[in-house]
N, C-alpha and C positions, 0 to 999 in steps of 0.2 A: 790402856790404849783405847782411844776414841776412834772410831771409823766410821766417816758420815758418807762414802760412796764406796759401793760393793756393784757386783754383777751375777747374776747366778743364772740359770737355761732359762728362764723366763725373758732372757734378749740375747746376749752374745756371751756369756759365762759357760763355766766348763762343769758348774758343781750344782747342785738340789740346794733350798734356801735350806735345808737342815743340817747336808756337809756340811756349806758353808758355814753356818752359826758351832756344830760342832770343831770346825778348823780353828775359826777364830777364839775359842773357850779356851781349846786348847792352847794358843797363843798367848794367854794374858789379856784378850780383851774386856773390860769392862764393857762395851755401848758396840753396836754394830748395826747400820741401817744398812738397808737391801735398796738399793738406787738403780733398777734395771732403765735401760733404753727405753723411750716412749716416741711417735709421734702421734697424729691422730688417729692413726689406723690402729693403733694397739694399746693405745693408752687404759680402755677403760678393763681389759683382758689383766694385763699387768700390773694394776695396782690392785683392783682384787684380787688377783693370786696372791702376791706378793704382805694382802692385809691377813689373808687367812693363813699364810705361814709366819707370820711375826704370830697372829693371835694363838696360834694351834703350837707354838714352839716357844714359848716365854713361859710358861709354868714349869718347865725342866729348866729352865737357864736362871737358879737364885742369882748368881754373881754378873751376870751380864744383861744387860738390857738389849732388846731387838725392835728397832723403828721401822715399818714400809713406807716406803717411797719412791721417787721415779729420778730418772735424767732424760730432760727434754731433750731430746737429740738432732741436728742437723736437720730443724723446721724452720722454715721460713720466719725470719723475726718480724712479721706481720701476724704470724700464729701465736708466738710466745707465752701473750698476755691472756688469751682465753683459754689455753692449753694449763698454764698454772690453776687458773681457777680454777678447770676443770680435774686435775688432779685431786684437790684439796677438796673438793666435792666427793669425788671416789673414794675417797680415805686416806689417801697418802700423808704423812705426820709430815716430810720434808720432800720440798721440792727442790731440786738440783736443775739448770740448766747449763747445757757442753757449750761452754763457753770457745772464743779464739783463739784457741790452741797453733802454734804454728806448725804445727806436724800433719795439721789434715785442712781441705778446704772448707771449713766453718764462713756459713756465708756474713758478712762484715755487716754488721750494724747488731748480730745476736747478744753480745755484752750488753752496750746497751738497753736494747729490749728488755734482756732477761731482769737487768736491773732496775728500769721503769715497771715492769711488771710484779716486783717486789718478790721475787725467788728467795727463798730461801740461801741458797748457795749459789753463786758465780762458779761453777767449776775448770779447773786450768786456765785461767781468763787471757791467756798469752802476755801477749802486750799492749795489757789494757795500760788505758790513756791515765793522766792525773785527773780529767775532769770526769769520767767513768768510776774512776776508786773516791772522787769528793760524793758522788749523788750515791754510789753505793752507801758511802758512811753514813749518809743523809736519810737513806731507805732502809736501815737496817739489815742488807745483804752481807753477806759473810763471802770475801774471796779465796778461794781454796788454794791451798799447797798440797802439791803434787808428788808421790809418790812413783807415780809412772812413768815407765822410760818414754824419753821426747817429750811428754806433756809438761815433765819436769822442767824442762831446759830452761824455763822462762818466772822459775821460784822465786830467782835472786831480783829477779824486777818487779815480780806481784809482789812481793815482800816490803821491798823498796816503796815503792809507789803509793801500796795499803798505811803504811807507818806515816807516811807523810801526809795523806786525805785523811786519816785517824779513820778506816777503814779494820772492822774484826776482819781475821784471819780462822780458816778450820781447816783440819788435815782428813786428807781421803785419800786412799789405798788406790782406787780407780783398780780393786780387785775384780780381775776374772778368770784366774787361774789358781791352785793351792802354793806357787812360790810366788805369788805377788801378797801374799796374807804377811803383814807385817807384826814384828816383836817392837813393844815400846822403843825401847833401846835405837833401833832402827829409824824409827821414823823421828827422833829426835836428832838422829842424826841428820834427817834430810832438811828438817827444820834449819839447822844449824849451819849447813849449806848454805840455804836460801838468805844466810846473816840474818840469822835472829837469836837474839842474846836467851839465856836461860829465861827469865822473866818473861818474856815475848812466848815461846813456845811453853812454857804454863798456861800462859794467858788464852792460847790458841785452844789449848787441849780444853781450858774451863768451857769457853765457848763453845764445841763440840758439845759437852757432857750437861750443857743445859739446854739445848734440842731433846735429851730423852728426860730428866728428872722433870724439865717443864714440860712435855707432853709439845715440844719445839711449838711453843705458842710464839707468834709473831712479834717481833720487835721493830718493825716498820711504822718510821713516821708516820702518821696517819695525817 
């Protein structure tokens, strides 16, 4: 089990990054990044917290690896692009931005943004457009499949839409409580959902799992 979007009290989660890391061990997870909330006000609080509990908690975890990282949240997509940078100066390995989910008001144009700004991951991107999932493919951005209730609703189209722009796909839990922490099994099923054939949700889960073996070094066109 690969899980590139977590939440723990460092923004609106319910658990310590060390619960959480012990929940998810316990689960089956192989790979698990800490993606708390960020905007400008807290960004640089919460990816150094968040780098000293991956650093200070990965010599107990042989079988799992631990990534810090952020979710740029509900900023102005005029922010986006200095806010990534600025993450990835603080230490954050992957950058997440909360993408147009249709369950919350994500102001319209942050897709987009996030993906000109070269994010790491597009997260719950709604209903992002065909030329959104071309320039992602194009940027090396990864559109996430959703695990979480409402943000999911719109799997079966980011699914769709990623396959056709030949856009990667990666799975995130969008955990912030202990029954949102998913068992493999589970999240292949939501995969499966979203119509994606056995092969496709391999392919997603490889993608995830070379964010931590590569130290999530960038694959953005340059």
């Amino acid at each position: 089990m690969i899980d590139l979007h977590s939440h723990t009290l460092f923004s609106d989660g319910d658990l310590l990054p060390a619960e959480l890391a012990r929940r998810a061990e316990a689960a089956g997870y192989r790979a698990l990044a800490f993606t708390d909330h960020v905007d400008s006000s807290t960004i640089e609080t919460v990816v150094k917290g968040l780098a000293i509990a991956a650093r200070e908690l990965q010599p107990y975890y042989d079988e799992m690896l631990l990534l810090p990282g952020v979710e740029i949240t509900h900023c102005p997509p005029e922010q986006i692009a200095g806010l990534v940078k600025e993450a990835r100066t603080l230490g954050a390995r992957i950058v997440l931005v909360h993408g147009e989910t249709i369950v919350e008001p994500v102001k319209p144009g942050t897709n987009r943004a996030a993906i000109a700004a070269g994010a790491d991951v597009l997260a719950h991107p709604g209903l992002i457009t065909a030329e959104e999932a071309e320039l992602a493919a194009a940027r090396g951005v990864c559109l996430e499949i959703s695990a979480r209730s409402g943000h999911s609703l719109t799997n079966g189209h980011v699914a769709a839409t990623a396959r056709k722009a030949g856009a990667n796909l990666t799975f995130g839990t969008d955990t912030h409580s202990p029954e949102n922490i998913c068992t493999l099994e589970r999240a292949k099923a939501v995969a499966r959902g979203a119509g994606l054939s056995d092969r496709e949700v391999e392919a997603m889960f490889d993608v995830g799992y070379e964010f931590f073996t590569a130290g999530a070094k960038r694959r953005r066109v340059q």
